[in-house]
MIDOSE-1310 file (N, C-alpha, C; in nm, 2 decimals, decimal comma, always signed):
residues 149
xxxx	+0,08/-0,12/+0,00/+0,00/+0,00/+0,00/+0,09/+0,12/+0,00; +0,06/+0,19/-0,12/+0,15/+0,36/-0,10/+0,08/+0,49/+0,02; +0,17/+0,47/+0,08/+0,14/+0,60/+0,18/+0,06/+0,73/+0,12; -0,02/+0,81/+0,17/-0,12/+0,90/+0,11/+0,02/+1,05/+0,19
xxxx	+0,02/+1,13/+0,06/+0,16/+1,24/+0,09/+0,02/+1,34/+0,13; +0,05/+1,40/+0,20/-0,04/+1,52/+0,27/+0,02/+1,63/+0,35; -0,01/+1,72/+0,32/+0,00/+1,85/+0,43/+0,00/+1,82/+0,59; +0,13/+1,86/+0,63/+0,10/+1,83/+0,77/+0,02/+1,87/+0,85
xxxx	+0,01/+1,81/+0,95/-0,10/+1,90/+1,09/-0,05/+1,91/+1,25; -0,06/+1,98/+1,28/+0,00/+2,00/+1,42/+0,02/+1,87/+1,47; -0,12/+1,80/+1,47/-0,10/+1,68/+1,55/-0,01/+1,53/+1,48; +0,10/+1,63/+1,40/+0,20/+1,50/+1,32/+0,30/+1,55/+1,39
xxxx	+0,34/+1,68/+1,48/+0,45/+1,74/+1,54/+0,54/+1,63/+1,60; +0,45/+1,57/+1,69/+0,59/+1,46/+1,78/+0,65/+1,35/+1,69; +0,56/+1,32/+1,61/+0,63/+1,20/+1,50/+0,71/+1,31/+1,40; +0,71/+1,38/+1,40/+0,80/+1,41/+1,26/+0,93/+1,45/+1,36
xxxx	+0,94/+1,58/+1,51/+1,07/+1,52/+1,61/+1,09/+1,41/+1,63; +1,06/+1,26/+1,64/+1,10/+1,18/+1,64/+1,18/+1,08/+1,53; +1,10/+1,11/+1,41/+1,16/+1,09/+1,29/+1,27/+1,15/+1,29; +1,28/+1,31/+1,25/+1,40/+1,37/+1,23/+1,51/+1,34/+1,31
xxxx	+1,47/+1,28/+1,46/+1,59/+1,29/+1,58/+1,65/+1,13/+1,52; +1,54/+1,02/+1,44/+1,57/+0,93/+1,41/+1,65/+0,94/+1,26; +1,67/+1,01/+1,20/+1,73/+1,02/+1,05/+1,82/+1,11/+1,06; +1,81/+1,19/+1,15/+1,96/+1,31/+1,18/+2,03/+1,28/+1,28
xxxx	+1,99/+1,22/+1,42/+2,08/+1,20/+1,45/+2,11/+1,35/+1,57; +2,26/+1,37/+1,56/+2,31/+1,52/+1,69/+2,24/+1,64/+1,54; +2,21/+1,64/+1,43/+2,23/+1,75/+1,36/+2,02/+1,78/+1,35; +1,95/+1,68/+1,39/+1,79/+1,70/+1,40/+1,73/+1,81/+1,43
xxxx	+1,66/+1,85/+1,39/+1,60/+1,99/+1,43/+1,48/+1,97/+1,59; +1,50/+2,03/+1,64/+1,48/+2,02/+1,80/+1,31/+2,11/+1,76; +1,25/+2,01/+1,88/+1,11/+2,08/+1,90/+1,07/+2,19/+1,86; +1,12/+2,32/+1,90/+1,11/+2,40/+1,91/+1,14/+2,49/+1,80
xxxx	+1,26/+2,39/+1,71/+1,33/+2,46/+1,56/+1,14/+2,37/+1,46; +1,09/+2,28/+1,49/+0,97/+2,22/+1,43/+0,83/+2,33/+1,45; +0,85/+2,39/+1,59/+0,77/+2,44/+1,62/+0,72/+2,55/+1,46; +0,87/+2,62/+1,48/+0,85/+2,75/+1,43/+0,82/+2,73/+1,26
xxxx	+0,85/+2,58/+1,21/+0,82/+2,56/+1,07/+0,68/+2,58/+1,08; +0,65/+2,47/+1,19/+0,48/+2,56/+1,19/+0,43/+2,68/+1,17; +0,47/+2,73/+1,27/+0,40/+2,89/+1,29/+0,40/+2,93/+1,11; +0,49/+2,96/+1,03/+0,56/+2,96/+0,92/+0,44/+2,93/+0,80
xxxx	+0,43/+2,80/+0,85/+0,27/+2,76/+0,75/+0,23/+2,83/+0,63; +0,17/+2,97/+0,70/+0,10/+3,07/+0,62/+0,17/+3,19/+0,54; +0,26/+3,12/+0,57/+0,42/+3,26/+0,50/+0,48/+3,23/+0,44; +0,55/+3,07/+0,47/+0,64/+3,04/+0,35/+0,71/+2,91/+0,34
xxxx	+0,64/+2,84/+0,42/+0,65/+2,70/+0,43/+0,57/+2,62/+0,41; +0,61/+2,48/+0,32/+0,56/+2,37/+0,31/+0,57/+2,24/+0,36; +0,52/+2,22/+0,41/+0,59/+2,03/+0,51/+0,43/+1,98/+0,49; +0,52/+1,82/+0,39/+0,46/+1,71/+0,39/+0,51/+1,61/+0,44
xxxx	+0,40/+1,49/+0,45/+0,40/+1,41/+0,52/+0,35/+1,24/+0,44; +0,41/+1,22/+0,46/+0,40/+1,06/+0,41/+0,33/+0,94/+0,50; +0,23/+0,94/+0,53/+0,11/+0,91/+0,57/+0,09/+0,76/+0,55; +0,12/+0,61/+0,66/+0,08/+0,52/+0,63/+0,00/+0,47/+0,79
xxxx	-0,03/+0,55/+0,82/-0,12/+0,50/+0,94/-0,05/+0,59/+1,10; +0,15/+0,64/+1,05/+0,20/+0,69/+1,13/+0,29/+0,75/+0,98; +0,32/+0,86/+1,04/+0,44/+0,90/+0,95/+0,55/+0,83/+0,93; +0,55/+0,85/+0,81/+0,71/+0,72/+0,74/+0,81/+0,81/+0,67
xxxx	+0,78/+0,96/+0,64/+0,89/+1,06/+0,57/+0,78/+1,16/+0,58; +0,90/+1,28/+0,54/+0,86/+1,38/+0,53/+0,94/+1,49/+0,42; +0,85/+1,63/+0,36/+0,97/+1,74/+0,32/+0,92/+1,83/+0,38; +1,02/+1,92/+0,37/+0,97/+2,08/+0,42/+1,04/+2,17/+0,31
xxxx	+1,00/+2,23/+0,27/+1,00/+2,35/+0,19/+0,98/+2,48/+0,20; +1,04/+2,56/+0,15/+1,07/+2,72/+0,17/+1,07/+2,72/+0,04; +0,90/+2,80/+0,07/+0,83/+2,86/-0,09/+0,82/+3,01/-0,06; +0,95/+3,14/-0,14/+0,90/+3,25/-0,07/+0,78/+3,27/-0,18
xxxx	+0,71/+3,37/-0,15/+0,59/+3,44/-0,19/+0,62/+3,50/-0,35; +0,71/+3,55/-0,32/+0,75/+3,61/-0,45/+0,84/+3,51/-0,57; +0,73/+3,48/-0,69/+0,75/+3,39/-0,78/+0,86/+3,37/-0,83; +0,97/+3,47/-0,85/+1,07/+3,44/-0,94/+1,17/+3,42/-0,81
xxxx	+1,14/+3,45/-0,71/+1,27/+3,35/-0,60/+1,23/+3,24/-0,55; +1,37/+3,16/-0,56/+1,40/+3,05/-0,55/+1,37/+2,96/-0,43; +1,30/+2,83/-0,47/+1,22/+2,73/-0,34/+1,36/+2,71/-0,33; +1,37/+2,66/-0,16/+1,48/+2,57/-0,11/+1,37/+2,41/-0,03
xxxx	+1,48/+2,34/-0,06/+1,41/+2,20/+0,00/+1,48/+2,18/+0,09; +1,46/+2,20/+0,24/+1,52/+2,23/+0,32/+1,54/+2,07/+0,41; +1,48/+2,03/+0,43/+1,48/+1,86/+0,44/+1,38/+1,75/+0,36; +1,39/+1,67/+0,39/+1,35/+1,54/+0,34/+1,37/+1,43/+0,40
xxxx	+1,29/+1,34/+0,42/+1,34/+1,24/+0,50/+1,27/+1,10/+0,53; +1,30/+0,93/+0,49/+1,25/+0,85/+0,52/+1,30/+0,77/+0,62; +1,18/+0,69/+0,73/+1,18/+0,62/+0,76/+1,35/+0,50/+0,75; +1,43/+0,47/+0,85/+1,52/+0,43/+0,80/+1,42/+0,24/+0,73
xxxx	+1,29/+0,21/+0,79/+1,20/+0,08/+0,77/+1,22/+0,11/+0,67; +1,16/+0,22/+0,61/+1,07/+0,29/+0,50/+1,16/+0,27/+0,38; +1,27/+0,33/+0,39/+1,37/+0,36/+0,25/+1,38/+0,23/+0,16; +1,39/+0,31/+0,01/+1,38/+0,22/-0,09/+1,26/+0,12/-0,15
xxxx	+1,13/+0,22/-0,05/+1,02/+0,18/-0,09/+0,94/+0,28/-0,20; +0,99/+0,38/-0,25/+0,94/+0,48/-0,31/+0,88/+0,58/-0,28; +0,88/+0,57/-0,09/+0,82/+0,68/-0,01/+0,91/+0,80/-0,06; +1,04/+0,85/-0,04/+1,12/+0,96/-0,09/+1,08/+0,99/-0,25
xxxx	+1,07/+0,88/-0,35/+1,07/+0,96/-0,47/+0,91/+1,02/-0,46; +0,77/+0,97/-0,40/+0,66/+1,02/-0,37/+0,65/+1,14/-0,31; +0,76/+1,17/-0,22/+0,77/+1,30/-0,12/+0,80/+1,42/-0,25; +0,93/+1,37/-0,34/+1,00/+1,44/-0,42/+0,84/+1,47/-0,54
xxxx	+0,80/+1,38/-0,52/+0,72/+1,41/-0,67/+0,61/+1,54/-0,59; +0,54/+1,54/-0,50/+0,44/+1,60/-0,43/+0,52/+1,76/-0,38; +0,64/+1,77/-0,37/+0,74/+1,89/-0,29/+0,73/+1,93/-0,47; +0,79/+1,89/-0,58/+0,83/+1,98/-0,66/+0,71/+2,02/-0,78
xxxx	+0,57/+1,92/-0,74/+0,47/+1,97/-0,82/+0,41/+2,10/-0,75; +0,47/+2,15/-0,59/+0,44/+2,29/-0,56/+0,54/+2,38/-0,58; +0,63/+2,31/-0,67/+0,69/+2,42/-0,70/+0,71/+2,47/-0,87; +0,58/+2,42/-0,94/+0,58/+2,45/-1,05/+0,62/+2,60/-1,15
xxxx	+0,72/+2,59/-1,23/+0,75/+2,67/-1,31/+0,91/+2,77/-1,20; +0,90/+2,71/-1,10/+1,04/+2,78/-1,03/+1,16/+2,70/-1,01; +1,25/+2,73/-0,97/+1,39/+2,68/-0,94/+1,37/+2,64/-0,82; +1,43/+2,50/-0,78/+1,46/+2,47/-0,64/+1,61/+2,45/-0,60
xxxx	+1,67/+2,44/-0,54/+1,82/+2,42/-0,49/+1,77/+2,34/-0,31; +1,87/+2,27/-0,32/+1,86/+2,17/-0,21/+2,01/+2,14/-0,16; +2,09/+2,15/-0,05/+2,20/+2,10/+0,03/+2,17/+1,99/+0,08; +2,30/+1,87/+0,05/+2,31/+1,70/+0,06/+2,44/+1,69/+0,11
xxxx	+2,45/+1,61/+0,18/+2,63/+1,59/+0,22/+2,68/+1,51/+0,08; +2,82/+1,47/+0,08/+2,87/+1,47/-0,02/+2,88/+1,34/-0,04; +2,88/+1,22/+0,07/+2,85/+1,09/+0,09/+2,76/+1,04/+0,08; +2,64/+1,14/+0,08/+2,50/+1,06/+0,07/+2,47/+1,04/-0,05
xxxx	+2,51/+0,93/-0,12/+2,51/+0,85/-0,20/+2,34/+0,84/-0,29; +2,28/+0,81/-0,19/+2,14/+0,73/-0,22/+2,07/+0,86/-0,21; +2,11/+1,00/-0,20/+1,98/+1,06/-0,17/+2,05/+1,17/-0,29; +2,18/+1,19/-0,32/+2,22/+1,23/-0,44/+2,15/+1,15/-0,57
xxxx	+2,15/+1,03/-0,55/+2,10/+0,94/-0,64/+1,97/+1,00/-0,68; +1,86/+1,01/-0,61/+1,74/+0,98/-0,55/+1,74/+1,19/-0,64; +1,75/+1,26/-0,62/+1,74/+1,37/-0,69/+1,81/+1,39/-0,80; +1,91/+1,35/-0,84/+1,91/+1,32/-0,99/+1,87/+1,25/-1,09
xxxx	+1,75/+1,19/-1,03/+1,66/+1,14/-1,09/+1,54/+1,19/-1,10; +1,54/+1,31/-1,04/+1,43/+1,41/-1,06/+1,47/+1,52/-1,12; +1,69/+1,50/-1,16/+1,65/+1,65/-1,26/+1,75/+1,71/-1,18; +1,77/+1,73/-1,06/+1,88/+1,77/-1,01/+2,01/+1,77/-1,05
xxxx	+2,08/+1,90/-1,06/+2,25/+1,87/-1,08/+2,31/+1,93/-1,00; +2,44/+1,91/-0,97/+2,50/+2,00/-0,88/+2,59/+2,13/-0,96; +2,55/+2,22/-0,84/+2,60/+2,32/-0,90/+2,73/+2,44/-0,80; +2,68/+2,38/-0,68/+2,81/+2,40/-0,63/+2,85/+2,33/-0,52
xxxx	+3,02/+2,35/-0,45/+3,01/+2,25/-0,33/+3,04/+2,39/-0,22; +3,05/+2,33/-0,07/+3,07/+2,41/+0,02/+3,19/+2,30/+0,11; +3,32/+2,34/+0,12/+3,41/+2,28/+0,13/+3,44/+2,21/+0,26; +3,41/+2,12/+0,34/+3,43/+2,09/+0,46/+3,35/+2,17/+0,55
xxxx	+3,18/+2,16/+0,49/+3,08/+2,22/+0,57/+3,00/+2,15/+0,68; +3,02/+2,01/+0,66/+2,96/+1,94/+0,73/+3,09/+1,89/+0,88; +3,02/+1,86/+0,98/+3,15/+1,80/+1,08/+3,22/+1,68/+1,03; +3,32/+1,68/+1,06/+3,41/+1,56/+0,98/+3,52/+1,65/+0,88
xxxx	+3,45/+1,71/+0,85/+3,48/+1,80/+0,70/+3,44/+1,75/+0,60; +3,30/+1,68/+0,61/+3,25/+1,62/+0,43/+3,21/+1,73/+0,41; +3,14/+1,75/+0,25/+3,12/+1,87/+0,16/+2,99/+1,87/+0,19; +2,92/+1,98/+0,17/+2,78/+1,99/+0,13/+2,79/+1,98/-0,04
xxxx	+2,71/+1,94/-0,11/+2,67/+1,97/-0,20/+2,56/+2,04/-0,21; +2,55/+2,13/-0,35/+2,44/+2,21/-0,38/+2,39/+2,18/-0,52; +2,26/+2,14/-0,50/+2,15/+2,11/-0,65/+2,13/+2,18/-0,65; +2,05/+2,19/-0,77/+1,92/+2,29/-0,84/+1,85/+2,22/-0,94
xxxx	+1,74/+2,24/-0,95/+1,59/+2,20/-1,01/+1,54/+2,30/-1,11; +1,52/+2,27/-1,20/+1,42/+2,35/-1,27/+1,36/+2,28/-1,41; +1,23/+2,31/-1,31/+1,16/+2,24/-1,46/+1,15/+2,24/-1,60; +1,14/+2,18/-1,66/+1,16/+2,17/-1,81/+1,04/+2,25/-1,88
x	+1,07/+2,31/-1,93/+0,99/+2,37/-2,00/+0,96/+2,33/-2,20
């Protein structure tokens, strides 16, 4: 059964901290950094949810208002059960049909393999790096999106 992708709702808050504390790790965004995506909602944020009875992934997006600037895809995230079931490329498909006719750009560490994969298959390329941005000193990498016209 494919999970139903939906707009979050307040009462998805503790599972998606839990998620994120489960897929990030020391770098997860804390309660209260979740909180304020909320508040945000009506201004310039998007967070979906991947919906199979409990949350199994999620995106959040940073849509400003003004059309010709640029969406950022600021997370993304499955289930580590979940992965490789097509829950992320469903997330990806649902995050970038609201972002029709704009550019997106997304930051990935430079190891993550499967999720570099996983957006270059939606069209993503890289376009720049950020040189020992991450702890350790791995890179960030930097995509961008834009749809085909």
């Amino acid at each position: 059964m494919r999970p139903a992708i939906r707009a979050a709702r307040v009462d998805d808050l503790p599972a998606l901290v839990a998620l994120d504390e489960e897929c990030f790790g020391p770098e997860a965004w804390s309660t209260v950094a979740w909180t304020a995506e909320f508040d945000r909602l009506a201004e310039d944020r998007v967070v979906l949810v991947a919906d199979e009875g409990s949350v199994a992934g999620y995106a959040v997006l940073l849509v400003p208002p003004v059309e010709v600037d640029v969406v950022e895809l600021l997370r993304i995230a499955v289930s580590p059960a979940e992965r490789r079931t097509g829950i992320g490329g469903q997330l990806m498909m649902a995050a970038l049909a609201r972002c029709a006719g704009r550019t997106v750009l997304l930051e990935v560490a430079a190891g993550n393999e499967s999720a570099i994969g996983l957006y270059e298959s939606f069209g993503f390329v890289e376009i720049s790096r950020r040189r020992g941005y991450y702890a350790g000193g791995e890179d960030a990498v930097i995509m961008r999106w834009r749809e085909a016209v």
